[in-house]
N, C-alpha and C positions, 0 to 999 in steps of 0.2 A: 504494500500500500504506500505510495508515493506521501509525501509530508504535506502537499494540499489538499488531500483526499483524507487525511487523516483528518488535521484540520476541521473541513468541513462535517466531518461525522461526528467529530466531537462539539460543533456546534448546533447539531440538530440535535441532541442529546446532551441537555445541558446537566441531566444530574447525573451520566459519566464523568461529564467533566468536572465535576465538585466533586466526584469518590478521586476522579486520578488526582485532584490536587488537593484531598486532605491523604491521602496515601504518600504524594509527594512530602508534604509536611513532617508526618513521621518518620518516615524517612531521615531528610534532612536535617530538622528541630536537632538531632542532637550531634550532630557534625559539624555544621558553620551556620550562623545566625546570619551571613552575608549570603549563603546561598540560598537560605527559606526566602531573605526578603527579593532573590532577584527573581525565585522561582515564583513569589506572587506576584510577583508582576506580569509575569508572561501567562499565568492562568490567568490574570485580568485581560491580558489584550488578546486572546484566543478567543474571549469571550465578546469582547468589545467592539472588536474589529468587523463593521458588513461584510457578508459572506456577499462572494462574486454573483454577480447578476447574471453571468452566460450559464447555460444549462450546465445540471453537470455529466462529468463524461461517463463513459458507459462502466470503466469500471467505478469509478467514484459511487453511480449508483452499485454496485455490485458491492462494494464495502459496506454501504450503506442497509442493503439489506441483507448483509451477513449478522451486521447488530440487531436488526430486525427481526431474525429468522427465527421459526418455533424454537431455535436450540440456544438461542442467546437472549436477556434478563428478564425482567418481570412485564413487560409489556407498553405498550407507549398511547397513543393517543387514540388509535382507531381498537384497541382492547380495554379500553380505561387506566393502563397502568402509569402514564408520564401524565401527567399534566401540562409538566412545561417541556412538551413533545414538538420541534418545531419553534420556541418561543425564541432563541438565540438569531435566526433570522428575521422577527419582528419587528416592534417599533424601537427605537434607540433609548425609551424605558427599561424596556423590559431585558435586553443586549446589557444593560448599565447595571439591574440588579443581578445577574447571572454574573456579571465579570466581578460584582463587590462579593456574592456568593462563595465565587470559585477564591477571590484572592484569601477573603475569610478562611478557607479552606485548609487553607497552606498553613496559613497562621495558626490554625487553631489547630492541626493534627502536631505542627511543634511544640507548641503550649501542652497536651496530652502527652506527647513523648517525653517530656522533661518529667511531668507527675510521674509518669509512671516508671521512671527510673529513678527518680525521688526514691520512691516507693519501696522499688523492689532493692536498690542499692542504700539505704540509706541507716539499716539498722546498725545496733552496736557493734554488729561483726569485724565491721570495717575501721573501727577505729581499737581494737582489742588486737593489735599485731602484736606477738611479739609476750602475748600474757598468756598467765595460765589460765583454763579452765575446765568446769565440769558441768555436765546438763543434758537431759533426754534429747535423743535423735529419731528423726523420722527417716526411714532410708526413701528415696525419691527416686533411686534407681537401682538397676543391678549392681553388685558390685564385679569390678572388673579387675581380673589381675593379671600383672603384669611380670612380661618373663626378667624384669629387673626391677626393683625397687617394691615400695609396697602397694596395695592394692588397694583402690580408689573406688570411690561411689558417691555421688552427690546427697546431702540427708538435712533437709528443712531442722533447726537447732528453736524451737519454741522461743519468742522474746529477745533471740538474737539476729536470726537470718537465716540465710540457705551459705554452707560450706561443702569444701569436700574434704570429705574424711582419707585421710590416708591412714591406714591398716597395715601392718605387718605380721604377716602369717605366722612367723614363727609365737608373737605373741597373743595369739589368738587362735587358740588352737580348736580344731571342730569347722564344723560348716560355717559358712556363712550369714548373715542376713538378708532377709529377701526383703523387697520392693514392700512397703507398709508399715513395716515391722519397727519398734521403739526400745531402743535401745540407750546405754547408759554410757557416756564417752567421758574422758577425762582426756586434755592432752595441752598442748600447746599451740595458740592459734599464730598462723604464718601469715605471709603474701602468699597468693595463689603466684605457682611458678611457672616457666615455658610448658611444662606438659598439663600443667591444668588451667592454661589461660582460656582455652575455649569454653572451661565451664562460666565463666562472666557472663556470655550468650546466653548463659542458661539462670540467672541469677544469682550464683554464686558472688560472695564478697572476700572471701579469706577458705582457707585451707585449718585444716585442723590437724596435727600431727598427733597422731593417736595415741596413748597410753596406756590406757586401759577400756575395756571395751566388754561389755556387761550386758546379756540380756534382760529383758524384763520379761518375757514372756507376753506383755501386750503389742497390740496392732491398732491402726487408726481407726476409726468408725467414720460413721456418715455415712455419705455415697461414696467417696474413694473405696472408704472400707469393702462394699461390696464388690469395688471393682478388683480390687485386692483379691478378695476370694476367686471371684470369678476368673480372674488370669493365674492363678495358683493354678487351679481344676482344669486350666488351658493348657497350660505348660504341663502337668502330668498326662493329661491325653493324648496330645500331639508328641510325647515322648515312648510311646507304649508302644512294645514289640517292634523297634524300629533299629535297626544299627547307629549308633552313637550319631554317626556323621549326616545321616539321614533326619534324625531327630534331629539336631542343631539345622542343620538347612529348611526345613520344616516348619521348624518356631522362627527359622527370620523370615519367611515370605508371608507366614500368617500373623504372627504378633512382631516382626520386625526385632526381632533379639537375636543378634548375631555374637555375642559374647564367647558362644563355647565353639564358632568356625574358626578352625584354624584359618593361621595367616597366610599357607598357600593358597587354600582354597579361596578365601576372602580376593586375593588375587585374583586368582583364575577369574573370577566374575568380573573382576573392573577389568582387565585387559581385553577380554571379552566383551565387551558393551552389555553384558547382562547382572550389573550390579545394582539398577532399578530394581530387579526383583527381591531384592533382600533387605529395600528401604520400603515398610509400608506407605501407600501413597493414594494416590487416584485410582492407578488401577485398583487397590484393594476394595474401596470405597463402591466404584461401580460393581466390581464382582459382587460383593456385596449384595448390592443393589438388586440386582440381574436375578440372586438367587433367591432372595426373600419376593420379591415378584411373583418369580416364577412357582415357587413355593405354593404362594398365598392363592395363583389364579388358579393351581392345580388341586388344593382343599376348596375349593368356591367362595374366596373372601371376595368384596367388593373390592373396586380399584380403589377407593378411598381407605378404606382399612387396611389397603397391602401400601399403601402409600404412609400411612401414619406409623407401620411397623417401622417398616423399611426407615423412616425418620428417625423412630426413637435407637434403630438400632445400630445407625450410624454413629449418634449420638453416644452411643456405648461404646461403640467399637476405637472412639479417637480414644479416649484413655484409660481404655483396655492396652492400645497398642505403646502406651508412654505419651503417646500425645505429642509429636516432633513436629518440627516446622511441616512436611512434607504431608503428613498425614492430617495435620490443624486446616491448612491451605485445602486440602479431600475434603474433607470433613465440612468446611464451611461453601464450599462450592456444591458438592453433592445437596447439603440442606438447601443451600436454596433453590437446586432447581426440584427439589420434590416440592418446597413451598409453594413454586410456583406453580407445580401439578395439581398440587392439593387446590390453588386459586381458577385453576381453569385458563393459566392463561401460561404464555411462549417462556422458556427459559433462556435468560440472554446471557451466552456464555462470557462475553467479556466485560458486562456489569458483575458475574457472580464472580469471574476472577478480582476485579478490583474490590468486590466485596471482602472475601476471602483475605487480600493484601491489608487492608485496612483493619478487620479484627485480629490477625495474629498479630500486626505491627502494636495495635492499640494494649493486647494484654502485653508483650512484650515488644518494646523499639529494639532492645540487642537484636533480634531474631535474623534483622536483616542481613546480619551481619557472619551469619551460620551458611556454612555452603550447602548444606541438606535446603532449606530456605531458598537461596539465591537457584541452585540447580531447577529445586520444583519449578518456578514462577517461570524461571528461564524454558522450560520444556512444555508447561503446557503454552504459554505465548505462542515457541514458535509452533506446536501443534495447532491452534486455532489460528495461526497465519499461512501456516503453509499444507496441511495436510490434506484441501480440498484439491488446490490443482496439483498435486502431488499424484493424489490418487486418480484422477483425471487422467493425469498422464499417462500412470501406469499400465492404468486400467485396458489400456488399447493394446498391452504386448504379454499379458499376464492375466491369469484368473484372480477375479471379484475380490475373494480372500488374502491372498497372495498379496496384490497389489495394496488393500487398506493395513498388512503387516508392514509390509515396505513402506509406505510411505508412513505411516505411523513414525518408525523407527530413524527413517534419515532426518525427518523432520525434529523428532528430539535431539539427533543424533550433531545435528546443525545448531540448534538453540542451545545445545549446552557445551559445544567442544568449546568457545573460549574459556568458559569458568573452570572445564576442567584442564584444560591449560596452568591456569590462575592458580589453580588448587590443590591439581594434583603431578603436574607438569607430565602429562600423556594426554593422548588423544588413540581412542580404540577405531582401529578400522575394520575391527571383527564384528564390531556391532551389526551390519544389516545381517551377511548369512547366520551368525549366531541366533540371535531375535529370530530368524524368519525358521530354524531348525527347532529350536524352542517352542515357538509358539505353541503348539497344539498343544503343547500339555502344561502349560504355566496356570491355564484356566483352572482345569482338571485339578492340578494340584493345589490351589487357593480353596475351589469350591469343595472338595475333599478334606482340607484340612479347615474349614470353618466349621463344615458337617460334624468333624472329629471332636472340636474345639467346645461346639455345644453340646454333643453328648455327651462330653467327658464332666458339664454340669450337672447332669443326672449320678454319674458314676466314670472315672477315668474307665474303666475295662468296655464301655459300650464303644467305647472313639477305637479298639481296637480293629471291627471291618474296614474302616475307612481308610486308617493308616497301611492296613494291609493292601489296600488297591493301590494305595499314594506309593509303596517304596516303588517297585520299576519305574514311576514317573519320575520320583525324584533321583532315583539312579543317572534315568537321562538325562533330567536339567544338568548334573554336575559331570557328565561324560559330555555333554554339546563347552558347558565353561571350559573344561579341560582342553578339551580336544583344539577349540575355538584360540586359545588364549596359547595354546602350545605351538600353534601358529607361523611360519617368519612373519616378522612385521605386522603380526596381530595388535600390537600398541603403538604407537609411533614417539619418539619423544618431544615433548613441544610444552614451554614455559614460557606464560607472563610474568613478567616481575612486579607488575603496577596495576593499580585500577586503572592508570591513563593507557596505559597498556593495552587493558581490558576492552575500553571505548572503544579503542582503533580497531581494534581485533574485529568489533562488532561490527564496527563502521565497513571495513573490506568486507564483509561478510554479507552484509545489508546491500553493498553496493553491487560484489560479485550474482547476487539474489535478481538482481531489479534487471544487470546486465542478463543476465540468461534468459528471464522473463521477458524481455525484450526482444529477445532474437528469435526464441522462439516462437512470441506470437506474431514476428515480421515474417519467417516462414510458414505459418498457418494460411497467412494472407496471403502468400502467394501461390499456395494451391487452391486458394480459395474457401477455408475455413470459417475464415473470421473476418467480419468485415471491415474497410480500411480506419485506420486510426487517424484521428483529424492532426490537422498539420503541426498546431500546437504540440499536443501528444508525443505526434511524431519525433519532435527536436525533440522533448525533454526524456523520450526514451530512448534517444541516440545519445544523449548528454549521460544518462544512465550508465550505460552500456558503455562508452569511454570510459568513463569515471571506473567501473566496473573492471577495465582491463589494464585501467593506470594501478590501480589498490591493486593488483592481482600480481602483476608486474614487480611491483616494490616490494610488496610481500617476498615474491619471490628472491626478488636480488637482494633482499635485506637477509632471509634464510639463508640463502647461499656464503653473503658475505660473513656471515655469521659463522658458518660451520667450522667446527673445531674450538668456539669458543665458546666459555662459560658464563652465564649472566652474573651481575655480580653481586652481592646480598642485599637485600633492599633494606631499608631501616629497623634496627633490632634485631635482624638476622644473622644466624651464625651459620657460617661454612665449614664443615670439616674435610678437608680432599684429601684423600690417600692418592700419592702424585702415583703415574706408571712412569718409573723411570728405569726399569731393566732391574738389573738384582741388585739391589739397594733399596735405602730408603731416602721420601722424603713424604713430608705429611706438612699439608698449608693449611694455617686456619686463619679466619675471616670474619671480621664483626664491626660495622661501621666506623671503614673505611680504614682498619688496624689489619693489617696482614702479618703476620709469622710465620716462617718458615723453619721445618723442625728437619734438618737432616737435607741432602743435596742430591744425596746418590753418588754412581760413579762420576769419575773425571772424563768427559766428553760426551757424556752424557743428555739426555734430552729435557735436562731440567729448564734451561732457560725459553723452550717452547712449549712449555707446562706452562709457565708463567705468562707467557706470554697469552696463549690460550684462555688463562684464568684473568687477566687484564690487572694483571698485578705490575704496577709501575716503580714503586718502591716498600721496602719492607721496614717496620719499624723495629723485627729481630730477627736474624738472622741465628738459629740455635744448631750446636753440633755437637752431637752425644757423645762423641769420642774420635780418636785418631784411628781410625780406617777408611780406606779410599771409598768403599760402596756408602758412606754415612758422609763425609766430610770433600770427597773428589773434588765436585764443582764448586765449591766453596768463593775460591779467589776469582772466577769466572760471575759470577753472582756478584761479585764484591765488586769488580771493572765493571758492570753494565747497570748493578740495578742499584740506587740510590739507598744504603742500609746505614739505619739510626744506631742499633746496636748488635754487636758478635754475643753471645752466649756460649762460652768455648768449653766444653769437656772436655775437648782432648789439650789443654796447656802441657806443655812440655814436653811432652811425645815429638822426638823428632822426625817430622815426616815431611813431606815438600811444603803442605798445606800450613803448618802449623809455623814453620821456619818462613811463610808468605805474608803471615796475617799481620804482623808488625807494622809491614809498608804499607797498609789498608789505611783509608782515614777512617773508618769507622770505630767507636770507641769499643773496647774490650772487654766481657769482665769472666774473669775465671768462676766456674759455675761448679756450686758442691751442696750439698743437702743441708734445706733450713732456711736456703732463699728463697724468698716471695717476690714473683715479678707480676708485676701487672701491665698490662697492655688495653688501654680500652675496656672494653668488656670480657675483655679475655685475662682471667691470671692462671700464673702455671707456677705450682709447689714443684720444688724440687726434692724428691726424693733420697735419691743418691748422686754421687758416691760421699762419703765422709769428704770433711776439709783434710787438707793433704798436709800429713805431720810437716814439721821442719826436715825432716832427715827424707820423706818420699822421694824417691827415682820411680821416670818413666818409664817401667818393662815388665815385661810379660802380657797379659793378655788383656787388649785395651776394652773389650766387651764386659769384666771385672768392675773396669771402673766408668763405664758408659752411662748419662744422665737416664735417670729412673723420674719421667715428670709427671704428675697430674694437673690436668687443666681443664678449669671452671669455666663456664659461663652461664650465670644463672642457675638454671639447675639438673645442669648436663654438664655432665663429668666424663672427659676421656684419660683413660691412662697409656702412657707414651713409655714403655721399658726401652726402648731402643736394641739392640743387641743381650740384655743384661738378663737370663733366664734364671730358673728357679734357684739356685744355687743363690742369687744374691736377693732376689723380690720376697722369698719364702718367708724371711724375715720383717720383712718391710712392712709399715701399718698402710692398707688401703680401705677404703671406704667401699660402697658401691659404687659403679662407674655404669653410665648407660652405652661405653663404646670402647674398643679394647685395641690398640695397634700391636698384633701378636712379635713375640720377640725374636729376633734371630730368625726373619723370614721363613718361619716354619716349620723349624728343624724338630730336630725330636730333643724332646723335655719332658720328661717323668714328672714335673712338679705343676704341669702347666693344667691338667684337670682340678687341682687343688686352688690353681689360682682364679680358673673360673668358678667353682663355686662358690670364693671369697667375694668376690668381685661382682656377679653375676651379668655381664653383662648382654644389653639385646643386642647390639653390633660387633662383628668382628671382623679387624682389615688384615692380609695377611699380604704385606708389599712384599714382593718376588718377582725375579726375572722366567720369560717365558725360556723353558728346555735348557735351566740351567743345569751345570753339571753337579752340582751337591745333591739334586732330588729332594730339594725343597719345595712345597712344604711335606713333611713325611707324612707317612699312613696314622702314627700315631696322633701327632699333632691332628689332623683331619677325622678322625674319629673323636679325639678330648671335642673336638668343635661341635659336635653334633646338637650336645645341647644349647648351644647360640642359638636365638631365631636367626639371625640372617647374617652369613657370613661372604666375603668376598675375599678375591684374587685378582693382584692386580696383573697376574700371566694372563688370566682370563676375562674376567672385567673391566680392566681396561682404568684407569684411575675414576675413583668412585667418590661419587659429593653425597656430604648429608645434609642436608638443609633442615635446620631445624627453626621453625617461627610459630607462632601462634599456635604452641603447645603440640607441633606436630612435625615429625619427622618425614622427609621425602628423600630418596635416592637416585640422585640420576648420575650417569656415566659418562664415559668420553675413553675414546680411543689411547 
């Protein structure tokens, strides 16, 4: 839909355009008070401004009655539903109350976003950093645990706020608490840190470091209370007679509880484009819908009474499932277009979407700010923008069915690759055959495991038939993931680093849209399909269509120009890259606009187009664990080209070229031994080892003995840096838990190194190594101690590997 066609429809529908601009207000209210006020302005002149006096063109009517349509909001002026249907083109009164309407609009969805973060941020929590305390908790969610540190769950604290609780298994011995349940915490309340900043989104104010953790044996009442029950009785039905793996995939497509999936599998589905299914959402909602229906017309209920089920049971089903952006956003759309059933009049899909937008934004403004949130909003958008002439299209080389999955799919598949860009830094190109091999049985399996879900309210053993028919389905969903995701080039790698980022992304994307839409209804017309496009038209969809190949163009040559290079960490973001520089080490970390450099590699080595690649211009340390050429080689190479604040020298006095160069360096020195604290920006790093070197120390024997032992902070991810230095000398050493481990001595064999991970525990592990070197590093032992890592790499084989870690969440992408 071109931007004066848009326009126009939102001035014939003037109470769309007071939802899009009190939606805009929440939105923005708590971002910049300079962009609510510019954004009311322009709802004011959208409103203000006479609509053009020449007809409108053929599609403009076609937009126009897409908002119109039985399938889009509550009804307009010829059903009784709009009143002021039509009134934005009328007299320059009534244009004047519409534009003071809409600009009120902006203002006053700010004004509510501020209350209600007031509100939900404003208890004692947040000012209790740092203090003891003790007080019944409400658990609000699963608890999740994690393969390192302790195990977290968000839990409403009565009179103080919502925290998350961090839990430590070992002191906490026994299961769990479940979702309801009121429990007795003692601990210490913190800053919430990088891995639990995302709970803010969700109202959280502070973290609570657990202490002690005490049941009471009660649970909440009320209505949650029931639903508590009720999703207890879910969770054991849909768990019955089922293989572990099966049950976990099971509960996340029907109650959206992905907790007990492993993280390949979790994989497998995003790589795949089929990780929709494991967020409940829309689709649940319609399923839903479809089967209570069909239910109700098959006992002989009236359509009003399968309409009112159907309502109350939607109504159930949001916080049954937790209640997330994705399924709030279902949930408030679906009701209203049964409201408007129940009314007798058209359901207007993109009034009920901006409806939707409006109350999840209104109970909470973080919301927007949750990629579950942003993805939904983004997918159905582009599904009621583009899936009519999609399927259109298709429709002419493909069967009925076929063609509405397809088009379904690329059309989400389109609306949402920038944000997964943004978010997740891939873009799946398995999505369409994935989805299109899936499909038939994604239904089957919802409506199977809802069937299960309620009978297991009567008794868990009745949901036992239904599970039984669900496993083969659910076998294949996870054999189409696998197989799908196992792929070449089933993911592609692709990261925004910005919201402006973001725009553009959109913007090429909008415009490549308008370009294709354009060509090909200029070849419809010349077989004579469609009839010609008025002259006007004509230019502005040749203007398109440039426009369309210029963004496509640059796109293109900006990727290209790009390749081989890393973006570089946007604010607050830390980088950890395990460099590939052959068999050696070097490991770069990165945090507003502080680069360190731990280790070089060999001497002629490819470090200095590592860097280059990572856009590292100068470094503010330059660290070397000790006097060997694979750790220290490129050293003086580094020191001639790239602009270095300071040396961190392990290896002093070791006579080796490097170490007999460093003197002529201007970079300042300093001899580096355990007990020193450096800090770098956001980054500090404890030195571990070696002791300070008596009066009487000589440099000989084995420089890996006395190699830097470092741990390095930021925030609250911790990596540990042994450099060459294995059990023999760490065995000793006090460590903490670490959430990333750079294995020692390229991977040799070490008896001590299982010990060390389970001191340590961590979920990353880098294992820098040259590819086909001749030590047979890393060995079989070392690679079996690593098993219990979640996710380990090689840089023989992966290629040098970045962790990004921001907004409480870790991402991995690679590079040659």
């Amino acid at each position: 839909m071109r931007a004066a066609t848009a326009r126009e429809a939102l001035r014939r529908h003037p109470r769309h355009l007071v939802l899009l601009a009190l939606t805009t207000g929440l939105v923005l209210g708590p971002l910049s008070p300079l962009a609510t006020v510019v954004a009311a302005t322009l709802a004011a002149a959208i409103a203000v401004i006479p609509p053009s006096a020449r007809p409108a063109p053929d599609d403009a009517r076609a937009a126009d009655s897409e908002v119109d349509a039985p399938r889009g909001g509550f009804g307009d002026a010829r059903t009784g539903g709009d009143v002021l249907h039509g009134a934005v083109g009328g007299p320059a009164g009534v244009r004047l109350g519409v534009s003071l309407a809409a600009a009120a609009a902006v203002l006053v969805g700010a004004v509510v976003a501020d209350v209600r973060i007031d509100a939900i941020e404003g208890g004692p929590l947040a000012r209790m950093h740092g203090r003891a305390m003790e007080s019944p908790a409400v658990l609000l969610e699963p608890v999740r645990e994690r393969a390192r540190g302790p195990a977290v769950a968000r839990a409403r604290l009565p009179g103080l706020g919502v925290a998350v609780l961090r839990m430590r298994a070992e002191r906490h011995p026994g299961s769990w608490p479940e979702v309801g349940d009121i429990v007795q915490v003692a601990g210490e309340v913190t800053p919430l840190g990088p891995f639990d900043a995302y709970q803010r989104r969700r109202g959280a104010t502070a973290a609570v470091d657990v202490a002690e953790l005490q049941s009471t044996g009660e649970r909440r009442g009320g209505l949650l209370g029931v639903v508590d029950g009720a999703r207890r009785r879910a969770e054991a039905g849909l768990s019955g007679h089922l293989p572990r793996s099966d049950a976990a995939l099971l509960r996340g497509m029907v109650l959206g509880q992905d907790e007990e999936l492993t993280e390949d599998v979790r994989d497998d589905f995003k790589r795949s484009g089929l990780a929709h299914v494991l967020a409940v959402s829309g689709q649940n909602v319609m399923l839903l819908g479809v089967l209570v229906l069909a239910a109700g017309a098959i006992t002989g209920l009236g359509l009003r009474a399968r309409l009112l089920i159907a309502l109350a049971l939607v109504a159930f089903y949001v916080p049954l499932t937790g209640a997330g952006p994705s399924i709030q956003r279902a949930g408030v759309m679906g009701a209203a277009g049964l409201v408007a059933a129940l009314a007798g009049r058209p359901a207007h899909r993109w009034y009920a979407l901006g409806l939707a937008a409006a109350v999840t934004l209104a109970l909470n403004p973080r919301a927007a700010g949750e990629p579950g949130w942003q993805l939904s909003f983004a997918a159905v958008v582009a599904l009621l923008a583009l899936v009519r002439p999609l399927r259109k299209a298709l429709a002419r080389h493909m069967p009925g069915p076929v063609a509405d999955v397809a088009a379904i799919t690329t059309a989400a598949t389109l609306g949402t690759a920038p944000l997964m860009a943004l978010h997740f830094g891939q873009v799946s190109l398995a999505a369409l055959p994935a989805n299109l091999l899936a499909a038939a049985a994604i239904a089957p399996v919802m409506w199977l495991g809802m069937l299960a879900a309620t009978a297991a309210q009567v008794d868990p053993v009745m949901a036992t038939p239904f599970n039984a028919a669900n496993g083969p389905l659910l076998s294949f969903v996870q054999w189409v993931a696998h197989t799908m995701a196992s792929a070449p080039a089933a993911a592609i790698p692709a990261r925004l680093g910005s919201p402006l980022a973001l725009l553009a992304a959109y913007g090429v994307l909008a415009a490549a849209i308008l370009g294709i839409r354009a060509a090909w209804r200029r070849a419809m017309q010349r077989i004579g399909v469609w009839p010609p496009i008025p002259t006007c038209q004509s230019r502005t969809r040749r203007i398109a269509a440039l426009t369309a190949v210029v963004a496509v163009g640059l796109a293109v040559f900006a990727s290209a120009a790009g390749t081989g290079t890393l973006d570089p960490p946007v604010r607050g973001e830390l980088i950890v890259s395990f460099l590939n520089v052959g068999q050696g080490d070097a490991t770069l970390l990165r945090r507003d606009g502080v680069a360190v450099l731990v280790d070089t590699g060999p001497a002629g080595g490819p470090i200095l187009d590592r860097l280059a690649e990572a856009r590292v211009r100068r470094l503010d340390a330059l660290v070397i664990t000790h006097a060997q050429n694979d750790h220290e080689g490129a050293a003086l190479s580094i020191l001639r080209h790239i602009p270095t604040r300071l040396v961190v020298n392990g290896g002093a006095g070791w006579p080796t070229a490097v170490q007999r160069g460093l003197p002529r360096s201007r970079a300042r020195t300093l001899a580096a031994h355990a007990g020193q604290r450096l800090t770098f920006g956001g980054i500090t790093m404890r030195l571990l080892w070696p002791p300070p070197p008596s009066p009487t120390f000589r440099a000989e024997g084995d420089p890996n003995n006395r190699a830097i032992v470092a741990l390095v902070e930021s925030g609250d991810f911790a990596l540990l840096l042994p450099a060459d230095a294995e059990s023999d000398v760490t065995a000793t050493l006090p460590f903490p838990d670490v959430d990333a481990l750079k294995v020692a001595h390229h991977g040799s064999d070490d008896e001590g190194l299982p010990a060390l991970i389970e001191r340590t525990r961590p979920e990353f592990a880098a294992i820098e190594v040259g590819a086909d070197n001749t030590y047979g590093h890393p060995t079989a032992s070392t690679l079996d101690a690593l098993k219990t890592v979640d996710h380990v790499y090689r840089t023989d084989r992966d290629g040098s590997v970045h962790l990004r870690l921001a907004h409480g969440r870790v991402t991995v992408e690679r590079s040659p």
